[in-house]
Backbone as JSON Lines, residues from 0, in Angstrom:
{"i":0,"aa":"X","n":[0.85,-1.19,0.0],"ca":[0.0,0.0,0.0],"c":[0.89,1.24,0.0]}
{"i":1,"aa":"X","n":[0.3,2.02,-0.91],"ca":[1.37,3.85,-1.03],"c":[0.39,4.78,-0.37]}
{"i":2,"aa":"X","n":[0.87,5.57,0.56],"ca":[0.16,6.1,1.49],"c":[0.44,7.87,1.07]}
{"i":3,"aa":"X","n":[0.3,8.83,0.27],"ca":[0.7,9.86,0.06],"c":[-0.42,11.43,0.14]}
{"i":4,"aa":"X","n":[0.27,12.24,0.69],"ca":[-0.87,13.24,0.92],"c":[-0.22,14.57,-0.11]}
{"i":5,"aa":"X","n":[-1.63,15.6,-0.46],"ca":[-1.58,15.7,-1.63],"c":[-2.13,17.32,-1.35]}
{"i":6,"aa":"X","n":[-1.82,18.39,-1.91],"ca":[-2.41,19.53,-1.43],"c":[-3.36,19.88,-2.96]}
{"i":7,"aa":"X","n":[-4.55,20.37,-3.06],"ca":[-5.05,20.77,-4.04],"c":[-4.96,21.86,-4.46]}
{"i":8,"aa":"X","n":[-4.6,22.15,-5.71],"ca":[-4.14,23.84,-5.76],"c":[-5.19,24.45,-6.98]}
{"i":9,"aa":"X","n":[-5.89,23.16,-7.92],"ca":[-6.8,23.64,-8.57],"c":[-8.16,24.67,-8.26]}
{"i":10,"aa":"X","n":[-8.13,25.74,-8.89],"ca":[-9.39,26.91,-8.68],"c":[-10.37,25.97,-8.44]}
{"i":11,"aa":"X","n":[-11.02,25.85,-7.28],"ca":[-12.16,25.73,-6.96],"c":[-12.75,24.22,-6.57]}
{"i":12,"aa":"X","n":[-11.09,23.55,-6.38],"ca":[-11.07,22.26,-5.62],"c":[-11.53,21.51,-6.47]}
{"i":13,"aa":"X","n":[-11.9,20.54,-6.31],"ca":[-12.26,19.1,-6.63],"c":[-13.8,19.27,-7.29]}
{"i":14,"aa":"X","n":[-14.41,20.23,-7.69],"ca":[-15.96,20.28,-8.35],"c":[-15.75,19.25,-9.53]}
{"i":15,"aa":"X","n":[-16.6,19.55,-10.2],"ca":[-16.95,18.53,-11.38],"c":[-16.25,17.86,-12.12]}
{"i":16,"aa":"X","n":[-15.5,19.23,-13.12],"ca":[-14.72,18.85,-14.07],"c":[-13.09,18.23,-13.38]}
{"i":17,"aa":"X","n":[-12.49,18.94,-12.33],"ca":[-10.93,18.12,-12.07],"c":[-11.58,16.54,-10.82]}
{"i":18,"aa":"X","n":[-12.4,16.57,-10.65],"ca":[-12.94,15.31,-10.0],"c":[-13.21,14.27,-11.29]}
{"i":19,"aa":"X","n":[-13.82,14.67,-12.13],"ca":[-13.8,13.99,-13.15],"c":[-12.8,13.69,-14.0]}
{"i":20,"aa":"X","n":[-11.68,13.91,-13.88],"ca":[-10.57,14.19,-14.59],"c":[-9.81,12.89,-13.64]}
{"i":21,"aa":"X","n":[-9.39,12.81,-12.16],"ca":[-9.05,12.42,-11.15],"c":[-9.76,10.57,-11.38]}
{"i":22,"aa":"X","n":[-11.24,10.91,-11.61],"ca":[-12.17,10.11,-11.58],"c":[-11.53,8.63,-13.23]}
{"i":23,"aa":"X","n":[-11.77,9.6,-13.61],"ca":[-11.78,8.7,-15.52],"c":[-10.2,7.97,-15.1]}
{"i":24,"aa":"X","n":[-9.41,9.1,-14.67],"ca":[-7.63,8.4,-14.41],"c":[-7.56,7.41,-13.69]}
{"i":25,"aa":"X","n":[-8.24,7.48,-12.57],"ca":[-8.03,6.09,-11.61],"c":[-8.66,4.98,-12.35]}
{"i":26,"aa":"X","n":[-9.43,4.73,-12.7],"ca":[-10.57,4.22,-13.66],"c":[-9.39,3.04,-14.65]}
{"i":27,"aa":"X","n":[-8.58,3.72,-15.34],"ca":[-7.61,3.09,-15.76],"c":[-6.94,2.04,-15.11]}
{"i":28,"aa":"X","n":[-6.78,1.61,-14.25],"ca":[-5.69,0.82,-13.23],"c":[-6.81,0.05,-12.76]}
{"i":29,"aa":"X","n":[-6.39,-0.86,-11.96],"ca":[-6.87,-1.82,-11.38],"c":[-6.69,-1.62,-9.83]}
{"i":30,"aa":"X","n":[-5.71,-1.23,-9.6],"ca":[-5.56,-0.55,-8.05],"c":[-6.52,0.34,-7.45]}
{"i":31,"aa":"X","n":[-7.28,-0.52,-6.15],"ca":[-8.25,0.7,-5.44],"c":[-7.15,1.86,-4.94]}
{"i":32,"aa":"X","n":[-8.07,2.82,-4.82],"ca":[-7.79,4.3,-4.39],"c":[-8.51,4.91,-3.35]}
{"i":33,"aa":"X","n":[-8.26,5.11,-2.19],"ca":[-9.32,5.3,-0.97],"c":[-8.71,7.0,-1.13]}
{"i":34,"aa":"X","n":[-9.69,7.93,-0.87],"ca":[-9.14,9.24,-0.45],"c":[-9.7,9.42,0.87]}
{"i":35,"aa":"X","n":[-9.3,10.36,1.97],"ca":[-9.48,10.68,2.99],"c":[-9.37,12.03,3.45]}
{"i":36,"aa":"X","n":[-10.54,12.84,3.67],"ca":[-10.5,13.94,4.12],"c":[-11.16,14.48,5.08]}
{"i":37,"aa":"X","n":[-10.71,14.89,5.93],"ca":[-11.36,15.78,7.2],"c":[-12.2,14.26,7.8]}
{"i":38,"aa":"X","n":[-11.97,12.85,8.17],"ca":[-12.49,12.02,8.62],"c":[-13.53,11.69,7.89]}
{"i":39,"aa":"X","n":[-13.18,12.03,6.45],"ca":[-14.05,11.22,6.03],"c":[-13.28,10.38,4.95]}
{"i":40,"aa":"X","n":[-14.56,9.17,4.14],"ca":[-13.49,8.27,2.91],"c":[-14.23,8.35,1.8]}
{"i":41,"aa":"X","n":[-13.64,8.41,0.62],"ca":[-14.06,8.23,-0.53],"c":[-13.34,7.47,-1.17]}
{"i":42,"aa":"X","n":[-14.09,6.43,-2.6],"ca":[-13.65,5.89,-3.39],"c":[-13.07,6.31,-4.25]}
{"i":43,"aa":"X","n":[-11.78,6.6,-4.53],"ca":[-11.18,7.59,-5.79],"c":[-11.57,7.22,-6.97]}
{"i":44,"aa":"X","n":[-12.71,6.05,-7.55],"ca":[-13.08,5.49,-8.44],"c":[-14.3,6.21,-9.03]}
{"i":45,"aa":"X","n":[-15.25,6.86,-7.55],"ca":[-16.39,7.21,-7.87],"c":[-16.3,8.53,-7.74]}
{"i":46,"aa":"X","n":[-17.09,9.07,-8.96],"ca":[-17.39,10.19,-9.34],"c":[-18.12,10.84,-8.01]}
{"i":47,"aa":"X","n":[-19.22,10.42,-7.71],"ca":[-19.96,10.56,-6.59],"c":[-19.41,11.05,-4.98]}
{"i":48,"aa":"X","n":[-18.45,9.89,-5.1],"ca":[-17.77,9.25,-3.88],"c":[-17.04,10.56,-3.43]}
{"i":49,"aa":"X","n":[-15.93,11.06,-4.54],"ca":[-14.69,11.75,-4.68],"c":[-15.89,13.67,-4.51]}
{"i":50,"aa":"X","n":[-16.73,14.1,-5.12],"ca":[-16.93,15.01,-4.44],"c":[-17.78,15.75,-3.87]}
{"i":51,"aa":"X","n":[-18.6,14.13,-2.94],"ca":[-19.01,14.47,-1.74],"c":[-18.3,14.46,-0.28]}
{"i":52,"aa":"X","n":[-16.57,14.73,-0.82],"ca":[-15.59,15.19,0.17],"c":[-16.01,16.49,0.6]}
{"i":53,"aa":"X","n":[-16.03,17.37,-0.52],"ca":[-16.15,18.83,-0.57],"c":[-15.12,19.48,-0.37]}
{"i":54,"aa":"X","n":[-14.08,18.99,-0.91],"ca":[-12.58,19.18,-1.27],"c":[-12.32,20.73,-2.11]}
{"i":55,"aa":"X","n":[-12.07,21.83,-0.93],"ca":[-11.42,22.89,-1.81],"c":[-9.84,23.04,-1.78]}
{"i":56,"aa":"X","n":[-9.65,24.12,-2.6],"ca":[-8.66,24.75,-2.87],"c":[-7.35,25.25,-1.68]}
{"i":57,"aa":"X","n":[-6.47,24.65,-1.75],"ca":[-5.45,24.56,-0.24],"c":[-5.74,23.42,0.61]}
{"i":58,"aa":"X","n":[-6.61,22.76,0.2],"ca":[-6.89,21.34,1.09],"c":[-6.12,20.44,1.17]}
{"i":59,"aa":"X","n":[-5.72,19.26,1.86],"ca":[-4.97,18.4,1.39],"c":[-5.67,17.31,1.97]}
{"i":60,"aa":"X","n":[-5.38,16.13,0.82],"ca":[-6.1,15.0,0.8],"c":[-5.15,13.79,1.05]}
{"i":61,"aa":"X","n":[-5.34,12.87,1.81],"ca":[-4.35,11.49,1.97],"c":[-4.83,10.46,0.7]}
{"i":62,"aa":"X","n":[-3.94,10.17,0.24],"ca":[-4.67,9.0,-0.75],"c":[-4.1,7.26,-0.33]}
{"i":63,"aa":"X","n":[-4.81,6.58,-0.1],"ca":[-4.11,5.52,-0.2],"c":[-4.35,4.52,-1.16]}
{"i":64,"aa":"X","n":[-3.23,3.94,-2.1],"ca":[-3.51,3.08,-2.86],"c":[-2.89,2.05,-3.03]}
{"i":65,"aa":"X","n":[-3.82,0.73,-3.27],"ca":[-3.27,-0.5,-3.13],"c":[-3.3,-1.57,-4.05]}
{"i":66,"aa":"X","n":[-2.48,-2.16,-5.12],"ca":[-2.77,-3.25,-5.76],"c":[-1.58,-3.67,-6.68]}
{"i":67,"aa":"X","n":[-2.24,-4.32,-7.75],"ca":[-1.0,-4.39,-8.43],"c":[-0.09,-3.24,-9.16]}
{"i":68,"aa":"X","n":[-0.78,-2.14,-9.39],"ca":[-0.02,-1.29,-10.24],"c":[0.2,-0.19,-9.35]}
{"i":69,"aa":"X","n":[0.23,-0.64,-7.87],"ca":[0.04,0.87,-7.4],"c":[1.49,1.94,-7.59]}
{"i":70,"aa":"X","n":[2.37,1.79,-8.04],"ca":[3.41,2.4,-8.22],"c":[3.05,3.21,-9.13]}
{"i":71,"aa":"X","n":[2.7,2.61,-10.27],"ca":[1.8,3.68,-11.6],"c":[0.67,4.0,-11.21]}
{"i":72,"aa":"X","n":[0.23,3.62,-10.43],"ca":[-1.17,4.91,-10.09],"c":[-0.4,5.67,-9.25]}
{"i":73,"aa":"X","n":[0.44,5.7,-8.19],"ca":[0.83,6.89,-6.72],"c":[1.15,7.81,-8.3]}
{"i":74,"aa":"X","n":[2.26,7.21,-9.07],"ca":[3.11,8.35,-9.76],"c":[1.8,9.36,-10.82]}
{"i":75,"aa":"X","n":[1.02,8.58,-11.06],"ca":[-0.09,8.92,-12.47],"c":[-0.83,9.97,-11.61]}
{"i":76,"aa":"X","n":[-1.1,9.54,-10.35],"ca":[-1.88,11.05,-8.92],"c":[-1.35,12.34,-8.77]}
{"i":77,"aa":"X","n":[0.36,11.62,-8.94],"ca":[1.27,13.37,-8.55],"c":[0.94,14.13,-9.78]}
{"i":78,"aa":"X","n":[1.35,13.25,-10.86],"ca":[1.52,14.45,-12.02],"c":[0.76,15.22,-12.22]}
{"i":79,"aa":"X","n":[-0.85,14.63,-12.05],"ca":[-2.25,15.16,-12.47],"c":[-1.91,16.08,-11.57]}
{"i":80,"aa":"X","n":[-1.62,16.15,-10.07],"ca":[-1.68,17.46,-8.84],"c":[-0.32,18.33,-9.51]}
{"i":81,"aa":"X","n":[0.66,17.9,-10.04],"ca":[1.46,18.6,-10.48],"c":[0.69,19.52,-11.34]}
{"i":82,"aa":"X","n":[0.46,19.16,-12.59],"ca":[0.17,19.54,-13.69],"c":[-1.37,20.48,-13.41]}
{"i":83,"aa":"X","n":[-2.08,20.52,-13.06],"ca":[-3.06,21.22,-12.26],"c":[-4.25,20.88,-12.77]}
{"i":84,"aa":"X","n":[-4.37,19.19,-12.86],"ca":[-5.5,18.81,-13.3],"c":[-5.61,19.31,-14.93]}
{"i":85,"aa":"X","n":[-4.62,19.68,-15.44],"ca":[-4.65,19.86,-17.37],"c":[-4.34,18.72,-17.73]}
{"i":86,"aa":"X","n":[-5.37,18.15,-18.68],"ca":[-5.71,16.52,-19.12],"c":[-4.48,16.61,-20.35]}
């Protein structure tokens, strides 16, 4: 399991479109993705799941992910937070 926390810097947090973006990427892999914020959990799989966090802007989120590819999913998470959610 890769255990990494993550600050959000995208305008206006995690709403639709960079949740969906986050959403379709994990989607790819086979490795679950748990996110965790403010005591709560979401499925990084579900659209739903991911933003009824209510994840804004300066937040930071723990992700944990576990399976076979989780090395290419931790790294495929940063870039997207690197890159600022630009697909």
């Amino acid at each position: 399991m890769i255990r990494m926390n993550l600050e959000v810097v995208v305008s206006g947090g995690l709403h639709a479109r960079p949740a969906s973006v986050l959403v379709n990427l994990l989607n790819q892999y086979s490795s679950s993705v748990k996110m965790i914020y403010n005591d709560k959990q979401a499925n990084g799989k579900s659209i739903l799941s991911v933003m009824a966090l209510g994840v804004k802007t300066g937040d930071e989120i723990m992700f944990e992910v576990e399976g076979a590819d989780e090395q290419e999913v931790a790294a495929s998470i940063e870039a997207l937070f690197e890159r600022n959610f630009a697909i």
